[in-house]
C-alpha positions in Angstrom: 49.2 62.7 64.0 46.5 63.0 61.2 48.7 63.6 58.4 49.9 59.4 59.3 46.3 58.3 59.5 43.0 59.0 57.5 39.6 58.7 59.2 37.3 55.3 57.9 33.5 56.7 56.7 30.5 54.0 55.6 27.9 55.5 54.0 28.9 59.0 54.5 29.0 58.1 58.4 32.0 58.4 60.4 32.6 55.2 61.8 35.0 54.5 65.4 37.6 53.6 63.4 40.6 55.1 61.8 43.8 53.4 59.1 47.2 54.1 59.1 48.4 54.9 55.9 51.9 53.2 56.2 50.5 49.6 56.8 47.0 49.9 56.5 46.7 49.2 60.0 42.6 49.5 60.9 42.5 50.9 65.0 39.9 52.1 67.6 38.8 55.5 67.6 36.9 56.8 70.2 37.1 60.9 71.9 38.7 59.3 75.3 41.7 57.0 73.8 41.4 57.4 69.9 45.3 59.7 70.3 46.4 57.9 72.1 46.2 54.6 70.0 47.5 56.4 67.2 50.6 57.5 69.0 51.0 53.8 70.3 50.8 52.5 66.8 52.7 54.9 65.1 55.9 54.4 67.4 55.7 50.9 66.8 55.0 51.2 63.1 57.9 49.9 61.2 56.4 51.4 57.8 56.8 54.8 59.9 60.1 56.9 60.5 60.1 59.7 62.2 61.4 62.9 60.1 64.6 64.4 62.2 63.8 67.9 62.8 66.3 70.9 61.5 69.0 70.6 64.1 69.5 74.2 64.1 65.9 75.1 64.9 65.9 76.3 68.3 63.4 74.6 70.9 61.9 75.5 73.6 64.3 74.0 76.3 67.2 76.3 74.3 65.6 79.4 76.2 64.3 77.5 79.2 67.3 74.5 80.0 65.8 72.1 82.6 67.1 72.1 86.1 67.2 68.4 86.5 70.4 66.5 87.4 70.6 63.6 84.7 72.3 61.1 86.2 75.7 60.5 83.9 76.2 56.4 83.5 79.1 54.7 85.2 80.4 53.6 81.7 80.4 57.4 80.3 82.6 58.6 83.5 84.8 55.6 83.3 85.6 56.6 79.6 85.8 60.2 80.4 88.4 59.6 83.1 90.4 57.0 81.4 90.5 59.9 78.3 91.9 62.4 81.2 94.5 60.2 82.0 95.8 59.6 78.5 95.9 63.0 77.6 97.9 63.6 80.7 100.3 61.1 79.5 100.8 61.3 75.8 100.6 65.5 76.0 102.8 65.5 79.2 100.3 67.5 81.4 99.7 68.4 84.8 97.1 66.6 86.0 95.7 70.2 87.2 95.4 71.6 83.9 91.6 69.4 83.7 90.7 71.8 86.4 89.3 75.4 86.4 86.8 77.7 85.2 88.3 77.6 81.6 88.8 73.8 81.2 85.6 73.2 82.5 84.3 75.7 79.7 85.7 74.1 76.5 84.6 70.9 77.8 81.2 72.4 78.2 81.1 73.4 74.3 82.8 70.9 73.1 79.7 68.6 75.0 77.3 71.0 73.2 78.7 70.8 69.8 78.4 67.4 69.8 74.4 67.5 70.9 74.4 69.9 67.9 74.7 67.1 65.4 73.6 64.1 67.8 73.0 61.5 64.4 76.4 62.4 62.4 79.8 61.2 63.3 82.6 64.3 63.6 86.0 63.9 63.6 87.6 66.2 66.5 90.3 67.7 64.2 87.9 69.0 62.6 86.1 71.8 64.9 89.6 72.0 67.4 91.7 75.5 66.1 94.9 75.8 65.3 97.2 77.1 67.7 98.0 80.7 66.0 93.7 81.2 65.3 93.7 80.8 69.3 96.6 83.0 70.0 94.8 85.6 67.4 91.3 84.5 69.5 92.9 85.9 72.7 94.4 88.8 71.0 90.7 89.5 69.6 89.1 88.5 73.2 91.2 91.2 75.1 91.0 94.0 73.1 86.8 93.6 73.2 87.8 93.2 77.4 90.3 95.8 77.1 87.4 98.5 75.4 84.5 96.9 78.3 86.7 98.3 80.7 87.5 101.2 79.3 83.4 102.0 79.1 83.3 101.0 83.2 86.2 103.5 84.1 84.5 106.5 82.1 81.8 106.4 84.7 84.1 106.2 88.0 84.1 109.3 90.3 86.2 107.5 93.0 88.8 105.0 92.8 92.1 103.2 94.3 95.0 102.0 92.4 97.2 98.9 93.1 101.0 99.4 91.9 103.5 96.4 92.2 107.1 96.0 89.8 108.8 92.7 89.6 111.9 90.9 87.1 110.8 87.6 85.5 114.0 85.6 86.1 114.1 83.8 83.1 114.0 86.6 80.6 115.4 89.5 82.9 112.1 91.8 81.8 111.0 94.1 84.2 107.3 94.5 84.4 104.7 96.6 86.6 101.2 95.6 87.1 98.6 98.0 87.9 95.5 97.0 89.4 92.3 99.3 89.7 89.2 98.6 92.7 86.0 100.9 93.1 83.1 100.3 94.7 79.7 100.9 92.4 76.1 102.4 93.0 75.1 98.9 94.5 78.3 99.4 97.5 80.0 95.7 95.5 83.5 96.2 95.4 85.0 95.3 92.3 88.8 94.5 91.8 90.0 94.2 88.3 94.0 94.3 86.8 94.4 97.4 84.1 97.6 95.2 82.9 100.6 93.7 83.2 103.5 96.1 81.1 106.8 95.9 80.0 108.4 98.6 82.4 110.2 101.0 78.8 110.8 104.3 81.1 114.4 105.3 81.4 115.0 104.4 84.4 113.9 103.7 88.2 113.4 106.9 89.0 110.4 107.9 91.0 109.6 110.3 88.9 109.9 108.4 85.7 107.8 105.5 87.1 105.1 107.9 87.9 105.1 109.2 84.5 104.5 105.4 83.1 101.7 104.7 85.8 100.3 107.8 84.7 100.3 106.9 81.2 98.7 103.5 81.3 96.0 105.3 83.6 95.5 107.5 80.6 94.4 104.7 78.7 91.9 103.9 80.8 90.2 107.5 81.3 91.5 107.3 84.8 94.1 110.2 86.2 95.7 110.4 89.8 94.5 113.3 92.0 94.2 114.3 95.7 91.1 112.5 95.7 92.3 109.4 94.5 93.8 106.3 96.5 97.3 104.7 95.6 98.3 101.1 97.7 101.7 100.2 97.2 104.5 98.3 98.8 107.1 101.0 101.0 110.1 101.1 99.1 111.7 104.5 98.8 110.3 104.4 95.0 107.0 103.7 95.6 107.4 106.9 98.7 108.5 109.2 96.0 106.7 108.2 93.7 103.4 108.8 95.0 104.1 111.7 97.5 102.1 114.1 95.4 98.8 114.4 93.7 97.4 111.1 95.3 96.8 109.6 98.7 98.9 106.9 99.4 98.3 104.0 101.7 101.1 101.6 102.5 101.2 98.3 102.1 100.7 96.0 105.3 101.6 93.0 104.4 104.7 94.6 103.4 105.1 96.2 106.4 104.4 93.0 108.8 106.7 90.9 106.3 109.2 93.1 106.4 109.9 92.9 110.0 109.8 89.2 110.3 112.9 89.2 107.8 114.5 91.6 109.5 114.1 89.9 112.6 115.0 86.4 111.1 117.7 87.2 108.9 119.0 90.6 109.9 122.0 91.2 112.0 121.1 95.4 112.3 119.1 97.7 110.2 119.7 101.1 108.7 117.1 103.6 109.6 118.6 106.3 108.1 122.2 107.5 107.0 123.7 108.3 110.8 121.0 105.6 112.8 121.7 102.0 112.9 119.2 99.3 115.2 120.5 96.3 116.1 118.4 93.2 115.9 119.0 91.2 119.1 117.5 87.9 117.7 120.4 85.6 117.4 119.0 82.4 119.0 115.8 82.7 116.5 118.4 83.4 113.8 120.7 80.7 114.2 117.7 78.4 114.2 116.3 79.6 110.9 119.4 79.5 109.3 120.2 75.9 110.1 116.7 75.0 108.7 116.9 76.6 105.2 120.4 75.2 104.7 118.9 71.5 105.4 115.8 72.5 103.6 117.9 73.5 100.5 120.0 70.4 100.9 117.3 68.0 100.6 115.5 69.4 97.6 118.5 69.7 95.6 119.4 65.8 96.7 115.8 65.1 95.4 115.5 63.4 98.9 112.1 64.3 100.2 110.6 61.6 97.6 111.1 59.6 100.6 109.1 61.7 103.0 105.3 61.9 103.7 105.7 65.9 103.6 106.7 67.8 101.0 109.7 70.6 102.7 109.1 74.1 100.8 111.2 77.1 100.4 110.3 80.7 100.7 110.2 83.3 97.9 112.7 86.7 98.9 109.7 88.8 98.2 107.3 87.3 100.4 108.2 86.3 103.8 105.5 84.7 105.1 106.7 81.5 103.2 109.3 81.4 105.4 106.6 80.8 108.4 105.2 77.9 106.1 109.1 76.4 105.7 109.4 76.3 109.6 106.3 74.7 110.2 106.4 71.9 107.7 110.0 71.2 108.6 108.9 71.2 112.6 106.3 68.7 111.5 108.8 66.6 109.5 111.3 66.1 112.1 111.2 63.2 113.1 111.6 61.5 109.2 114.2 64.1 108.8 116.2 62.0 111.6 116.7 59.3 109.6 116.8 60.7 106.1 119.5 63.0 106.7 121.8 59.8 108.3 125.2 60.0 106.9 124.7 63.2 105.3 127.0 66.5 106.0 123.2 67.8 107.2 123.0 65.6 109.5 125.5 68.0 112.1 123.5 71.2 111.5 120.3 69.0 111.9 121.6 67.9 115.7 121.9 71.5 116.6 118.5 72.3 116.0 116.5 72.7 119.6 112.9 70.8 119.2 111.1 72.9 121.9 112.7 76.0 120.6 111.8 75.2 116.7 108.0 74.7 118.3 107.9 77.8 120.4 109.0 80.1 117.1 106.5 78.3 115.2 103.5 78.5 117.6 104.5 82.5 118.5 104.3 82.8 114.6 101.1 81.2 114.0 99.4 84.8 114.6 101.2 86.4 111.8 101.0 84.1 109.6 96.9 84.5 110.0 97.1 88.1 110.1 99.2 87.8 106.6 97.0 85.6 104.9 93.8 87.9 106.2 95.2 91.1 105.3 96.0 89.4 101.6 92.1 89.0 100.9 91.2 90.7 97.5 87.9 89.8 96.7 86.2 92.0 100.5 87.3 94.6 102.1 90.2 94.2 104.3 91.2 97.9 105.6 89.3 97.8 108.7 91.2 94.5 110.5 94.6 96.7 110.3 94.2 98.4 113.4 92.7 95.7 115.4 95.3 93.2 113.9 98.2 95.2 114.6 97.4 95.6 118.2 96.6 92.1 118.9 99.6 91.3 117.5 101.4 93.8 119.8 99.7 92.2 122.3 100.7 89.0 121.6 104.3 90.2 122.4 104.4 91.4 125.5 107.1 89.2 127.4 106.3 86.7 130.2 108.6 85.3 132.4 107.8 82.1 131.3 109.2 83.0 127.8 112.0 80.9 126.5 115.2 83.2 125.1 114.6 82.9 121.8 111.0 83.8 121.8 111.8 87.1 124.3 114.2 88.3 122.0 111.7 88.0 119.1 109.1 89.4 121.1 110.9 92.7 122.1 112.3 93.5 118.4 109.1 92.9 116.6 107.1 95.2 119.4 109.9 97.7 119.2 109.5 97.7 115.0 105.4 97.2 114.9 105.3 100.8 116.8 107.6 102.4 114.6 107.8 101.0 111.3 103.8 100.1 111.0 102.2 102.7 110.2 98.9 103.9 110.8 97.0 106.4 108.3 93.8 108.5 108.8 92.4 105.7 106.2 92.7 102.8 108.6 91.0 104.8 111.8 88.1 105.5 109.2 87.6 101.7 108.4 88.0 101.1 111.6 85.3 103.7 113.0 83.0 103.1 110.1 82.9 99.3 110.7 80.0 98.7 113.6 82.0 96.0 115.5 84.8 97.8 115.9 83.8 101.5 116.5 84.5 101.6 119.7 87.9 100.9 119.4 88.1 98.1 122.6 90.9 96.4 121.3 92.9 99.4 120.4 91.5 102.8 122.7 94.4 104.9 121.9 92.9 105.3 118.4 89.3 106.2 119.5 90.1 110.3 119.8 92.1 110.6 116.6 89.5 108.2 114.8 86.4 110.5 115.4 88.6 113.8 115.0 89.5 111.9 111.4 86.1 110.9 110.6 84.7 114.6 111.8 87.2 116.3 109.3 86.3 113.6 105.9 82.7 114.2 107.4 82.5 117.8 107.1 84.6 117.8 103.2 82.1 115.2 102.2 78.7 117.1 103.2 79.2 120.1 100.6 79.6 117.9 97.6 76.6 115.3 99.0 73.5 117.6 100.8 72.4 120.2 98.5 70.9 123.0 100.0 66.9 121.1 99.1 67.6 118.6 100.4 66.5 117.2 103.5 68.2 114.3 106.2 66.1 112.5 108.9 67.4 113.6 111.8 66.0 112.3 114.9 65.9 114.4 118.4 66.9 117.6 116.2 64.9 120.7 117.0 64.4 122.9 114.1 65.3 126.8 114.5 62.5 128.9 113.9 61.9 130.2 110.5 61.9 133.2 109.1 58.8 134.1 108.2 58.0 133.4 111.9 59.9 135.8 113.0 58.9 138.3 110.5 55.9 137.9 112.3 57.1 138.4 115.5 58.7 141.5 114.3 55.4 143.1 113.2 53.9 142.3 116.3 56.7 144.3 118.3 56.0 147.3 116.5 52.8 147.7 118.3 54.5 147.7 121.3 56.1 150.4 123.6 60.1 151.1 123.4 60.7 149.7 126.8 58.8 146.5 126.1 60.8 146.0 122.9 64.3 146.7 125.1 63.4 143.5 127.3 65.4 140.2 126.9 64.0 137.9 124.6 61.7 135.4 126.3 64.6 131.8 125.6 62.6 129.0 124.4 63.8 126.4 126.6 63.3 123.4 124.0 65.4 125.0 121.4 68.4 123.2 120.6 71.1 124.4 118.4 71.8 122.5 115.4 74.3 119.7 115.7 76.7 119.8 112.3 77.8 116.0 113.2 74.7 115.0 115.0 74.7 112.0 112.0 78.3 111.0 113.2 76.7 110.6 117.0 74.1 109.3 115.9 75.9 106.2 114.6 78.4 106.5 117.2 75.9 105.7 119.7 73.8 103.2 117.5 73.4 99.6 118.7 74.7 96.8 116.2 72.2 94.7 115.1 72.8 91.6 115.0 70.7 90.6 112.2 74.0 91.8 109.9 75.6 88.6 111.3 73.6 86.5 108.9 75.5 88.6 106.0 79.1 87.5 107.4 81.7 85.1 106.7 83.7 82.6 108.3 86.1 84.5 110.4 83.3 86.5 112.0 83.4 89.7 109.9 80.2 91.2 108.3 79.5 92.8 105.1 80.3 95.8 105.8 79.6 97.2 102.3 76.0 95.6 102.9 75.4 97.0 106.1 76.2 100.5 104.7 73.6 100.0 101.7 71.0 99.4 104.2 71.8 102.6 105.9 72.7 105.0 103.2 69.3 106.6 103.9 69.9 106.6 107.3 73.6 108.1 107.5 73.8 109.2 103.3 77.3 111.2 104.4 78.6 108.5 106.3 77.5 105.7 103.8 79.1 107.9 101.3 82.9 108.3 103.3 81.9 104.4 103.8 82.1 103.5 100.0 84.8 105.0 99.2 87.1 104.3 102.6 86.4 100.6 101.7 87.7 100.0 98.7 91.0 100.3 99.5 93.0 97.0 100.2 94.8 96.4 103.1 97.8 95.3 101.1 98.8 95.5 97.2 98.4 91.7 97.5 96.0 92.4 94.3 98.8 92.6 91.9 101.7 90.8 93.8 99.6 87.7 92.4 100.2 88.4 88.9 104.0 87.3 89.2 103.0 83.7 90.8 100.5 83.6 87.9 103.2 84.7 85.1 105.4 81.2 86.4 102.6 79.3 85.0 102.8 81.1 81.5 106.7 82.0 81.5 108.1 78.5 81.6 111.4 77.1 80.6 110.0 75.8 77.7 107.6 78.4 77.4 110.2 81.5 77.5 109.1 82.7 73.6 105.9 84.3 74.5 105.8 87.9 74.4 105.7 90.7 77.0 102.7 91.7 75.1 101.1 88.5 74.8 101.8 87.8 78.3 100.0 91.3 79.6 96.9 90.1 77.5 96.8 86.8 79.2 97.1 87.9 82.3 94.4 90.9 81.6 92.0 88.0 80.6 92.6 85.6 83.3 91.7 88.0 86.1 88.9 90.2 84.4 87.5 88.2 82.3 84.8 86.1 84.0 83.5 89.6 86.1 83.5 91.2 82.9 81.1 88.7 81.5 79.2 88.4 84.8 79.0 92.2 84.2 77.9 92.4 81.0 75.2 89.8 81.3 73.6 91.6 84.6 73.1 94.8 82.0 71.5 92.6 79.4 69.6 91.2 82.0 68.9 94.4 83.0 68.1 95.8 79.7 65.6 93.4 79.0 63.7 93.6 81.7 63.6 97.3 80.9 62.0 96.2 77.2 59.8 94.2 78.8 58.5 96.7 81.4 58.3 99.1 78.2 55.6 96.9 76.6 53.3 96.8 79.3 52.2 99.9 78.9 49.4 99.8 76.4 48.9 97.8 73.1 49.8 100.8 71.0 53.0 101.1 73.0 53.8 97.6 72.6 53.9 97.1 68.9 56.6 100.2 69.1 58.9 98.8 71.7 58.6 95.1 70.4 60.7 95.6 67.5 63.5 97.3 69.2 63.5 94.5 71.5 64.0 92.4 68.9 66.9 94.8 67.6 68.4 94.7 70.7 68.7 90.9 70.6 69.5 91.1 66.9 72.7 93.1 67.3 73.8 91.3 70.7 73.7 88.1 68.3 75.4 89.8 66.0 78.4 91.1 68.5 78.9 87.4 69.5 78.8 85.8 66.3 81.8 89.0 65.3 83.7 87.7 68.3 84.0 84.3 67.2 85.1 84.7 63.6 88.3 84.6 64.2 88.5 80.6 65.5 86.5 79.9 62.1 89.4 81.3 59.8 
């Protein structure tokens, strides 16, 4: 505050007193208050004007932002909301495009840009791109993704691939999305999508759609081998396709939806070319099929404005919808009554049996849970296949208090979950390797082939994993005598006569030979601990790629079979989402974009945000390397120092590159 003010002497004495130099203001000075004052005065000066500071100087809160919740005034939201609504209205958009992750961050820059320059008045137009710098900007943002990616997969020993194909009806392209999941050093599963592609091969051939999955693989330093994982849907394609040089897991939701189709809209199916099983569910049928015609009926009429539930139909694809159809319609059916009066639906609608349309939908319920389980891409899911698929064999065992219609949908879908579902050496592994369920109580005809599968993966695994140094805590394991001992023992003997040295050996009766799976008993005969509850989620499964971090010291060959067996999805779900997601960038009025523009899109919308989680935990990482570095002595220090400040130099640098484009 001293350049404002000037201290008051009298007679070379420094007197209590000091002036401001604006007003000539005279004011107390004392060592307890004399600031103080001067602040006071100077705030309230109206000769004094605070100098704005450099806006782009950095301060201190820049590297530290405070953790306090400001909160926003009424007025601010009201105008905030009432600019939401208007730019839903005069752009014509959904009133779900102002939410999400990338909304929410363009609003978040846009609200910094204008703190940037808090005392001048911006026009909008001026800092918003134009639309061909942003569709350069996400051309320029996915080939940066597209080469972080590539850097990840260089370093991936082990990993499962995710293969789907699909037609986008309004342009009649054929695409197939490849997905990619591995677990890393730290047992987190990570899930990302290689891409979206324009499918150019020749044809449908298996062989020629191996030959395009194993050239966008290529481009990723990834190739398909015996050791590597393929989940796919169980089309004859995708059988032949992947037979060789891979391991191939089917698809379960594929399998489970599958069935329900057939057993919903199926008269027989073909199992092969001289075979033919007849369905046996026409009571379920005829029900189903009265309910999609009505369904179909009223949303073509545009007469469910009227109703309080919205009726939904059911993609070919995915069955499930169809359990979601039923029950909303079952729900509805009583305002159906009266809105389909006068109607040509209105005789099919009589037909339909109340208590039969509930009994369906309440035997269904099951599946429907099991689907949407099995669908989870973000945990593992491999383990619930066996238990699921038993409880839901279970479920259909007939009773005689069974209606018709749910006994004849009961003994097809047992007959087809035996046959047609299933079960690899990959599911008893997740199963056995999952602590809850390694006993195999819901399911005990597994048990035997489950340990006999885990024994054989054990004893490929312990070549690559224990070298010969190396050493495994193995508790109640006797160690055979060395030999140097017996050297000694051998010496000893020589002093002796011939017919002591043809007696038996004297059998230590502690000695036990060598287990080569004791680890595998071990576990098997572990108690859970049910501390690893407090690392579940809601349905009452635990992290299982937790629990097996803990234990890697513990079991390091099963923790190893563990992180690999785990990755794998229970259903190719993974990539299946990329064609609901293309509807919402392949539009009617949106049918110009390009295949290749699309594939980029898609690439970002799904990678992007782990990519930059990702990249920050490295930097994060990095740094705190640096900063370990320079603890080491004061000599040390004024080396490491400047390449810390490299380091931050050229990360500046690479994000300042990346945005160059939007400033064009």
């Amino acid at each position: 505050m001293w350049e404002y003010f000037h201290k008051i002497f009298v007679n070379n004495v420094q007197e209590q007193f000091v002036s401001c130099d604006k007003c000539k203001t005279i004011l107390a000075f004392t060592l307890i208050n004399g600031t103080n004052n001067m602040k006071t005065h100077f705030n309230c000066c109206s000769n004094t004007k605070i100098e704005s500071s450099d806006p782009k100087q950095t301060k201190v809160h820049d590297f530290y932002p405070t953790s306090q919740i400001i909160d926003v005034p009424r007025k601010i939201k009201l105008a905030i909301a009432k600019a939401y609504a208007e730019f839903s209205a005069l752009d014509g958009r959904a009133f779900e495009t102002m939410k999400g992750d990338g909304f929410d961050n363009v609003a978040q820059v846009l609200f910094e840009a204008g703190s940037y320059f808090p005392d001048s008045s911006i026009q909008v137009q001026h800092i918003l791109p134009h639309p061909t710098t942003i569709s350069r900007g996400v051309m320029q943002i996915y080939e940066h993704s597209k080469q972080q990616l590539i850097q990840i997969c260089k370093d991936i020993k082990s990993f499962c691939v995710v293969v789907d194909s699909w037609s986008e009806k309004y342009t009649g392209i054929n695409y197939c999305d490849i997905g990619l999941r591995f677990t890393d050093e730290n047992f987190k599963l990570l899930s990302f999508i290689l891409g979206c592609y324009v499918y150019d091969a020749p044809n449908h051939a298996a062989v020629h759609f191996r030959e395009f999955v194993d050239s966008k693989l290529q481009e990723y330093n990834s190739q398909l081998d015996s050791s590597k994982f393929v989940v796919s849907d169980n089309e004859p394609k995708m059988l032949a396709a992947f037979r060789d040089n891979c391991q191939r897991i089917g698809c379960s939701d594929h399998y489970l939806n599958k069935q329900l189709q057939h057993a919903f809209e199926s008269s027989e199916i073909h199992l092969n070319k001289n075979i033919v099983e007849n369905v046996n569910c026409t009571a379920a049928q005829n029900i189903f099929s009265l309910v999609k015609n009505i369904v179909v009926d009223i949303r073509r009429s545009h007469r469910q404005q009227q109703q309080s539930m919205k009726l939904q139909v059911y993609s070919e694809t995915r069955f499930n919808g169809a359990l979601t159809m039923l029950d909303i319609f079952r729900k509805a059916f009583y305002e159906l009554s009266a809105l389909l009066t006068n109607t040509k639906s209105m005789d099919s609608f009589n037909l339909i049996d109340k208590k039969s349309l509930d009994d369906i939908c309440c035997f269904l319920q099951p599946f429907d849970e099991v689907i949407q389980s099995l669908s989870e891409d973000h945990r593992p899911t491999l383990h619930k296949v066996i238990p699921y698929r038993q409880c839901l064999i279970n479920k259909c065992e007939i009773n005689e208090e069974d209606s018709t219609v749910i006994a004849e949908l009961q003994a097809f879908l047992v007959r087809r979950m035996k046959t047609a579902w299933l079960i690899t050496n990959e599911h008893r592994l997740a199963t056995i390797l999952h602590h809850k369920l390694k006993n195999f109580e819901c399911c005990h005809g597994e048990k035997e082939n489950a340990i006999s599968a885990l024994k054989s993966a054990f004893d490929q695994h312990k070549v690559n994993i224990l070298s010969p140094s190396s050493c495994v805590s193995k508790p109640h394991q006797v160690t055979l005598p060395s030999s140097s001992n017996i050297n000694k023992d051998v010496v000893v003997s020589k002093s002796k006569s011939l017919l002591v040295q043809c007696f038996d050996m004297q059998v230590d009766s502690t000695m036990e030979i060598v287990n080569p799976h004791q680890e595998i008993d071990v576990y098997l005969n572990s108690e859970f601990c049910c501390n690893h509850d407090g690392n579940g989620f809601e349905d009452g499964d635990i992290d299982i790629l937790s629990y097996w971090r803990e234990k890697q010291n513990q079991f390091p060959i099963l923790s190893f079979i563990a992180k690999q067996i785990y990755m794998i999805p229970a259903s190719n779900t993974t990539v299946e989402r990329l064609f609901s997601s293309s509807k919402n960038m392949i539009s009617e009025k949106r049918t110009n974009i390009g295949s290749e523009k699309l594939n980029q899109l898609l690439f970002l919308q799904k990678n992007l945000n782990l990519l930059k989680q990702l990249s920050n935990d490295s930097r994060r990482k990095r740094t705190i390397s640096m900063s370990s570095t320079t603890t080491i002595s004061s000599e040390d220090s004024t080396c490491t120092m400047p390449k810390q400040s490299k380091l931050d130099h050229e990360e500046s640098e690479s994000i300042s590159d990346d945005a160059e484009i939007f400033l064009d």
